[in-house]
C-alpha positions in Angstrom: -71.3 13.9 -9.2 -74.7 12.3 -8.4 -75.3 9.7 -5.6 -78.7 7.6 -6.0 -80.1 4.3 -5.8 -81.1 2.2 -8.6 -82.9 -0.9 -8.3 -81.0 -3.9 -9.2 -84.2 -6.4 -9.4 -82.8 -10.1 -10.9 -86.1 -10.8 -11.8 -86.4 -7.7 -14.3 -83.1 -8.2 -15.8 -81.5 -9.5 -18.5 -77.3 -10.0 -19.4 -76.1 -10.1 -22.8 -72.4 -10.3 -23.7 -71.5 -8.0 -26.6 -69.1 -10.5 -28.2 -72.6 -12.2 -28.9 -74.6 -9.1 -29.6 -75.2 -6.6 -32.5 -75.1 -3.8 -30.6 -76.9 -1.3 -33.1 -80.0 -3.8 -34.1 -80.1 -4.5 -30.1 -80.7 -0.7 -29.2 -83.1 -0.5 -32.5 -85.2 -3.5 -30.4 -85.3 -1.4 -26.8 -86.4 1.6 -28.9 -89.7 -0.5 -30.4 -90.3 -2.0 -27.3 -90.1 1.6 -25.4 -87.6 0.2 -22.9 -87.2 1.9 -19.7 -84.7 1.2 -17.3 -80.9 1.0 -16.9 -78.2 -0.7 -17.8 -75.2 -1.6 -16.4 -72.2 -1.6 -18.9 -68.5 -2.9 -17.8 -65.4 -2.3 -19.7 -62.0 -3.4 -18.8 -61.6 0.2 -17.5 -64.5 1.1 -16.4 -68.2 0.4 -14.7 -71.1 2.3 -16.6 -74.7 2.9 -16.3 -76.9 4.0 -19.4 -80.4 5.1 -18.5 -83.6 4.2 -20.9 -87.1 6.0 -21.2 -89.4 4.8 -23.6 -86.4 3.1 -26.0 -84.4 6.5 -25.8 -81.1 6.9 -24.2 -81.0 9.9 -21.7 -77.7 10.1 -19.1 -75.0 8.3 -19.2 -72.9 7.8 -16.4 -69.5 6.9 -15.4 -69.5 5.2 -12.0 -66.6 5.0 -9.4 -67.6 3.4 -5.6 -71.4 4.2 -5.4 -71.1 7.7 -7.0 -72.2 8.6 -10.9 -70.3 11.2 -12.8 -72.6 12.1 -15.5 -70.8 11.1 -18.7 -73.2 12.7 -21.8 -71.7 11.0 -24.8 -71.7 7.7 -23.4 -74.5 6.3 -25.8 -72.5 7.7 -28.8 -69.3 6.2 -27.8 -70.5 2.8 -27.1 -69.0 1.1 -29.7 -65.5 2.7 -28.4 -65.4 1.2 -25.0 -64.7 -2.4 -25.4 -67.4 -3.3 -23.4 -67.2 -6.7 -21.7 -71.2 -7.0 -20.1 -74.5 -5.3 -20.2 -77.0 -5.9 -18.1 -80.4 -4.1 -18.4 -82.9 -3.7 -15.6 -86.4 -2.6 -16.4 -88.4 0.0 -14.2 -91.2 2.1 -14.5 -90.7 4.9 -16.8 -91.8 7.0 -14.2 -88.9 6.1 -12.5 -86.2 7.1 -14.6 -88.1 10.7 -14.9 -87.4 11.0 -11.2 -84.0 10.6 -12.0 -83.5 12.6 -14.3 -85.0 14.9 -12.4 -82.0 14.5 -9.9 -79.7 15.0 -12.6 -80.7 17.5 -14.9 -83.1 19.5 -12.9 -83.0 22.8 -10.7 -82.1 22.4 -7.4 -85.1 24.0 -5.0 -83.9 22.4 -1.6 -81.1 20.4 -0.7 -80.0 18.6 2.7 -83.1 19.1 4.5 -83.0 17.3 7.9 -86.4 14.7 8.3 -85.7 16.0 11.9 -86.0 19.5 11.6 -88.4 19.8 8.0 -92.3 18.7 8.3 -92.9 16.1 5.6 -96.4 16.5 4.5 -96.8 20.0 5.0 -94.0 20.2 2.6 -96.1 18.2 0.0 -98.7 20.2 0.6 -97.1 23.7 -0.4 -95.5 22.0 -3.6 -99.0 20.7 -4.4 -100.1 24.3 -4.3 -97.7 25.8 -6.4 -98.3 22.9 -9.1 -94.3 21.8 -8.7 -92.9 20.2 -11.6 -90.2 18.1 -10.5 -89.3 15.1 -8.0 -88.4 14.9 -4.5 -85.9 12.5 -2.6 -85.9 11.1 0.7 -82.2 9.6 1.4 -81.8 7.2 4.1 -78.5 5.4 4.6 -79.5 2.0 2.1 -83.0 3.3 1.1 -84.4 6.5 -1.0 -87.7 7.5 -1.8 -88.5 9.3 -4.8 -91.9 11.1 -5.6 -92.5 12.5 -8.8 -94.7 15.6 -9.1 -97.0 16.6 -11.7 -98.5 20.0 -11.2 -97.7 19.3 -7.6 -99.5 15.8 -7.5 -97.5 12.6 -7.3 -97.6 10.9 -10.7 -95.9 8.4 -9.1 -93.8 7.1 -5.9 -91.2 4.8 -5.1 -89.1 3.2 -1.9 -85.8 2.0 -3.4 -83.5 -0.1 -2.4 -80.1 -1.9 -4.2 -82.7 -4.9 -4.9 -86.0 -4.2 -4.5 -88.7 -1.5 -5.5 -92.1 -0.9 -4.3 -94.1 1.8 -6.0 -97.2 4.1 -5.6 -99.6 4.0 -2.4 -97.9 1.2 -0.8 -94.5 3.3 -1.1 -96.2 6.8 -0.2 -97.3 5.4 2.8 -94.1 3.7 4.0 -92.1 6.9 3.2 -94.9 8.7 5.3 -93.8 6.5 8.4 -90.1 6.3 8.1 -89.7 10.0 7.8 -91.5 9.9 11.2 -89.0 6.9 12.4 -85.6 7.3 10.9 -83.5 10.6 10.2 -83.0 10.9 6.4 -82.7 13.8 4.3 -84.8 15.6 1.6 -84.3 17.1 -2.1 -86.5 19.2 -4.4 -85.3 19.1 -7.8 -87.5 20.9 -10.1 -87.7 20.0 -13.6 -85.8 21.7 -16.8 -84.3 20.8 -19.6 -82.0 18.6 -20.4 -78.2 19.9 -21.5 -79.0 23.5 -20.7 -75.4 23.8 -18.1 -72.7 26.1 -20.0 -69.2 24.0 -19.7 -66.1 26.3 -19.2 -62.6 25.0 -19.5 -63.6 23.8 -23.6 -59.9 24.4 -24.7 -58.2 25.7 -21.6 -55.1 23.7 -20.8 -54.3 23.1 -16.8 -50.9 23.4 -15.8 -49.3 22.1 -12.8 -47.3 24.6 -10.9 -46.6 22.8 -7.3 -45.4 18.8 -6.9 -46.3 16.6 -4.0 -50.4 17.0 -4.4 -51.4 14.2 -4.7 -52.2 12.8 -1.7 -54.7 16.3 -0.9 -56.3 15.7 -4.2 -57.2 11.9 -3.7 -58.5 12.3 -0.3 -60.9 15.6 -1.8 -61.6 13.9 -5.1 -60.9 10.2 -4.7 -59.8 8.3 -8.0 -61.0 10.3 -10.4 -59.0 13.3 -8.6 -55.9 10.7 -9.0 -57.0 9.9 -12.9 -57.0 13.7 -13.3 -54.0 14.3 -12.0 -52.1 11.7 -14.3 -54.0 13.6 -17.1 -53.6 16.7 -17.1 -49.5 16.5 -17.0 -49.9 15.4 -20.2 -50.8 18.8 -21.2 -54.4 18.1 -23.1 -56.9 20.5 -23.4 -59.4 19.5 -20.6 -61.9 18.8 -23.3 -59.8 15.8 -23.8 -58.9 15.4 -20.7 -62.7 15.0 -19.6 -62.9 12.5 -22.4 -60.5 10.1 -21.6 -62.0 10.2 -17.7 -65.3 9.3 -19.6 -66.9 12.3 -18.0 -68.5 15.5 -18.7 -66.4 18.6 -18.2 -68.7 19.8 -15.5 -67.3 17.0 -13.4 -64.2 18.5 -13.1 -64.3 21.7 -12.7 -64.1 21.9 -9.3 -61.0 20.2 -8.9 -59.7 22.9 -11.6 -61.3 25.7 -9.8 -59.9 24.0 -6.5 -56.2 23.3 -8.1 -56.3 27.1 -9.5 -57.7 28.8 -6.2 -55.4 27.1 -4.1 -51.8 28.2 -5.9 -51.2 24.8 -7.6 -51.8 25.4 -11.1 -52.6 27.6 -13.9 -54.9 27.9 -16.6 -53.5 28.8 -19.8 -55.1 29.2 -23.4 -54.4 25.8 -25.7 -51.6 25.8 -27.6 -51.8 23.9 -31.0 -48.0 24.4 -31.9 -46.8 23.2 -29.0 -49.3 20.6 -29.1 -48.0 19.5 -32.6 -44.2 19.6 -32.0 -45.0 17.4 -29.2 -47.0 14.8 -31.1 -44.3 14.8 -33.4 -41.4 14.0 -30.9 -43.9 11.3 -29.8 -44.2 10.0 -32.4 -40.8 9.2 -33.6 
């Protein structure tokens, strides 16, 4: 699970309806124009976001409240989800680097207190050591990002749900809130994408103890609850993580939580069973 800001500027978007839209000749458009950006996709079910860099799609993301659980295969299941809107929002492709970044890189440093850690000597050692990677400033409704190039910003940006300022003009008014307002920083260094080894591929999660769901939505929120309801169906958590529209890697800490704590079990999948009970379903 990721928590960011993206910048939901009117004036750089567009809205298409999919009844309307052929989806495939539509993405084959954003690729020639080397879109980058986001979009916002709604299904009946579910709120996405899809990002863009230079026409490709990179993450995909399932979003619940203001959190995004990173959702791989959403650009390949597209045409699956019934979608209902999209709505693209063009940025800076520098942007969606820092991003990705966030998602996919190596964390260096994580909750560091504006209070306690001193901003620009910071900068300065990552400029030294030629960091490749991006670092976040979180404030309650803002976030800075600054992307690093062997330790020089390539670019910068002070985000906010509908506005965006970028480069000097947002170096320097990161530079004097971190002096004004508490916030908190993140190194992520860069890698490559894809590289984190899912467990659980076939593993089937068995409940062993009633009466947990209450714990598990007030650790895990919805998606605990969808989990939950999923998992007593006795799918392979490959599956299960597929009908959540999320990677495996988004829950496996509820598993590990679920197993650690006495409530379930994690058993090897079993096709048989699996097949009698498709066929009693199915009658």
């Amino acid at each position: 699970m990721h928590s960011f800001i993206l910048p939901r500027i009117k004036s750089k978007s567009w809205v298409h309806s999919p009844k309307y839209l052929i989806l495939d000749k539509f993405l084959g458009y954003l690729e020639q124009k080397k879109f980058s950006g986001f979009s916002d996709l709604t299904s009946d079910l579910h709120t996405f976001v899809l990002l863009f860099l230079e026409g490709k799609a990179l993450n995909g993301f399932r979003v619940i409240s203001n959190d995004f659980y990173v959702f791989s295969s959403l650009f390949q299941r597209l045409h699956q989800l019934e979608l209902t809107q999209l709505v693209f929002y063009e940025t800076p492709s520098s942007f969606v680097t820092g991003i990705a970044d966030v998602v996919d890189g190596t964390p260096q440093h994580k909750g560091l207190s504006t209070s306690f850690a001193s901003f620009k000597p910071l900068l300065k050692d990552l400029e030294s050591e030629k960091f490749e990677g991006t670092v976040t400033i979180q404030w309650k409704t803002t976030e800075g990002l600054i992307i690093l190039h062997h330790g020089v910003p390539e670019n910068v940006f002070l985000v906010t749900p509908s506005d965006m300022s970028e480069g000097k003009e947002a170096l320097e008014e990161i530079l004097d809130r971190v002096n004004r307002e508490k916030g908190t920083i993140n190194i992520f260094q860069r890698s490559e994408r894809g590289i984190h080894q899912e467990k659980f591929q076939q593993e089937v999660l068995h409940l062993t103890t009633t009466g947990v769901e209450e714990e598990v939505q007030s650790r895990y929120g919805v998606l605990g609850t969808e989990f939950l309801r999923a998992v007593s169906e006795k799918k392979p958590l490959h599956d299960v993580a597929s009908d959540l529209c999320v990677n495996i890697s988004e829950i496996e800490p509820l598993c590990t939580y679920l197993v650690e704590k006495g409530y379930a079990e994690l058993k090897e999948r079993d096709v048989i069973e699996e097949k009698t009970r498709k066929f009693w379903n199915e009658l």
